[in-house]
C-alpha positions, -999 to 999 in steps of 0.1 A, spaced: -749 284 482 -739 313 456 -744 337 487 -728 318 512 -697 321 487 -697 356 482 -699 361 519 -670 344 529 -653 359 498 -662 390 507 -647 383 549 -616 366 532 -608 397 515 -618 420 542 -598 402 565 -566 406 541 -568 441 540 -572 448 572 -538 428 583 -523 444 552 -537 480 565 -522 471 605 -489 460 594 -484 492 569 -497 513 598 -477 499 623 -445 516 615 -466 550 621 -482 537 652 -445 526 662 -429 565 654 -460 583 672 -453 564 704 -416 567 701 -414 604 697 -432 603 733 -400 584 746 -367 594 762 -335 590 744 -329 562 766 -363 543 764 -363 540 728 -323 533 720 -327 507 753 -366 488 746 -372 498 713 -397 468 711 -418 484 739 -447 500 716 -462 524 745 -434 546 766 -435 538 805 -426 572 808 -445 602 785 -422 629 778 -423 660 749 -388 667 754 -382 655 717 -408 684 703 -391 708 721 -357 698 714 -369 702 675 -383 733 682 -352 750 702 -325 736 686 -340 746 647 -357 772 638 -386 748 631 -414 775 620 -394 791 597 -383 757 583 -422 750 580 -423 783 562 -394 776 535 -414 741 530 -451 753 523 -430 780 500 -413 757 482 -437 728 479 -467 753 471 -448 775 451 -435 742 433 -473 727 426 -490 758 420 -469 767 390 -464 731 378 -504 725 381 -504 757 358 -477 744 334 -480 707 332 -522 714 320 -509 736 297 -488 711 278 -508 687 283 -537 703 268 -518 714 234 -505 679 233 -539 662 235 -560 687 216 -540 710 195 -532 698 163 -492 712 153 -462 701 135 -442 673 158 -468 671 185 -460 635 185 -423 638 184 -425 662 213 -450 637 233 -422 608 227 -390 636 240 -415 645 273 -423 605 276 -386 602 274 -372 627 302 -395 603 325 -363 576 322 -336 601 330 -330 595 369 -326 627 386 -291 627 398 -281 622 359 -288 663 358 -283 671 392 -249 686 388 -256 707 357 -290 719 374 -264 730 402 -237 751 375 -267 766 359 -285 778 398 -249 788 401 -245 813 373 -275 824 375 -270 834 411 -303 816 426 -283 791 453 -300 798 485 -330 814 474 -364 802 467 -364 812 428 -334 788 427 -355 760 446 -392 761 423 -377 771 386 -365 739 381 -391 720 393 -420 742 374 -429 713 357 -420 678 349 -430 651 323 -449 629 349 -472 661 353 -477 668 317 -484 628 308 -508 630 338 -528 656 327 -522 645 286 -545 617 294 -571 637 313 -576 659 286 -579 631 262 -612 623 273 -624 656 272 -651 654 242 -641 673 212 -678 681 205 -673 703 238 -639 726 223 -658 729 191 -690 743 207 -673 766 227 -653 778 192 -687 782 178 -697 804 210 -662 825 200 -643 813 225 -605 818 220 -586 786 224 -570 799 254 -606 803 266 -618 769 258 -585 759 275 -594 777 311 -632 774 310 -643 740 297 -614 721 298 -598 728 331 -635 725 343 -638 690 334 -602 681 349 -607 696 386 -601 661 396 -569 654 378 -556 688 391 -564 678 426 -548 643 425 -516 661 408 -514 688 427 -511 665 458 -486 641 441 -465 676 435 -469 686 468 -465 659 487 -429 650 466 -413 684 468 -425 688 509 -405 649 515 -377 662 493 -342 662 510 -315 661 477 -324 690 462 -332 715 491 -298 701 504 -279 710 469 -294 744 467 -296 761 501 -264 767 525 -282 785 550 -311 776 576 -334 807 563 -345 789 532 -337 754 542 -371 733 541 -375 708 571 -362 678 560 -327 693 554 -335 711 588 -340 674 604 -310 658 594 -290 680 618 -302 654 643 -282 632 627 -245 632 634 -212 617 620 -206 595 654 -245 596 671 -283 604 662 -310 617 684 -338 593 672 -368 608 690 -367 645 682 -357 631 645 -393 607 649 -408 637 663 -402 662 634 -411 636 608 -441 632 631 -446 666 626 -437 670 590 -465 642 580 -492 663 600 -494 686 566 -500 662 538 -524 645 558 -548 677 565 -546 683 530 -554 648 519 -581 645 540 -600 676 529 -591 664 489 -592 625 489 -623 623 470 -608 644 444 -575 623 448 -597 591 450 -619 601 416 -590 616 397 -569 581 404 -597 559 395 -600 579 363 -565 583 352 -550 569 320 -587 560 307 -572 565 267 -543 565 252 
């Protein structure tokens, strides 16, 4: 009777998650198809899930009509350049915040906890004036500096760090290791997972990211491809497929990465925020 229960609790569940997985897949089911269709088609039936007519036009309209590649380019600079100096950064702090004992290390925990509540347009503008003066607008300096690290990063990593064992650091002092040494070779060692999952969370924000890229660059040489998209979109009409068929294309990135990290992604989620 026990097992009878647990198998129909087991097929209850499975069968929720796989309506929940369709109807969150649908909408990308829904774009794929539609970036097959004809302006027409899709503004006309846009209920009709599979095109009666198969066309690329809209990947060729994205390709001629912006310099898609180099878009692609200014994106895997930006986002990479973005993550790889935050990943770098944000361990940092959060290292010398979890292990290194100094004056006001929990005052300076509570400021970085508190940046996390400050909404992003709230310093957009003076982020802009100081780009500005320092003559960065329109180059990719001015699009990573200010994103070389934020508080979500250094929290995220805080807490990994946390369960390092101490007994670890202390043997690897004994050894004569140098506390930037303990830093790169044990504890970054025992945190590959955490800089996976973050690195992807960095990456996969600053690649989506329209407001900022928009703010910063004036010119389509180091515009990424969302700002390079929303050409499609007019003041008086939209071309919907080649828009559906560059955020087709845009996606195509984060989910080769993902699937060559997710167990990484999967381990360092599942392990996140174990102590406070």
């Amino acid at each position: 009777m026990i097992e009878r229960r647990k198998k129909l609790a087991r097929y209850f569940f499975g069968s929720v998650l796989t309506i929940v997985a369709i109807a969150a897949l649908l909408p990308f089911v829904w774009m794929f198809f539609s970036s097959f269709k004809t302006e027409g088609q899709l503004v006309g039936h846009p209920e009709q899930l599979v095109p009666s007519l198969w066309t690329i036009w809209a990947y060729s309209k994205v390709i001629e009509e912006i310099p898609f590649f180099r878009m692609v380019l200014n994106s895997i600079v930006f986002a990479g350049g973005v993550t790889f100096f935050s990943l770098l950064f944000d361990s940092a702090a959060g290292y010398a915040l979890a292990k290194l004992p100094f004056p006001g290390r929990s005052v300076a925990f509570v400021l970085v906890l508190v940046t996390l509540m400050i909404p992003f347009q709230v310093i957009m503008v003076p982020l802009y004036l100081l780009i500005f003066n320092m003559k960065l607008l329109d180059t990719y300096a001015g699009l990573i500096i200010p994103r070389m690290t934020n508080a979500f990063g250094i929290y995220f990593m805080r807490q990994f760090f946390l369960t390092v064992p101490n007994e670890l650091l202390d043997a690897g002092r004994m050894d004569g290791l140098s506390e930037f040494g303990i830093y790169v070779r044990i504890s970054l060692s025992m945190t590959r997972a955490a800089l996976a999952t973050l690195g992807i969370f960095h990456f996969m924000y600053n690649w989506n990211d329209f407001l900022w890229p928009l703010l910063i660059t004036n010119t389509q040489l180091k515009q990424p491809l969302p700002v390079g998209l929303a050409l499609f979109q007019g003041e008086h009409s939209q071309d919907y497929t080649p828009i559906l068929a560059g955020a087709l294309l845009s996606i195509l990135p984060i989910l080769v990465i993902f699937l060559f990290t997710q167990r990484s992604f999967m381990r360092g989620i599942a392990l996140s925020g174990i102590k406070g």
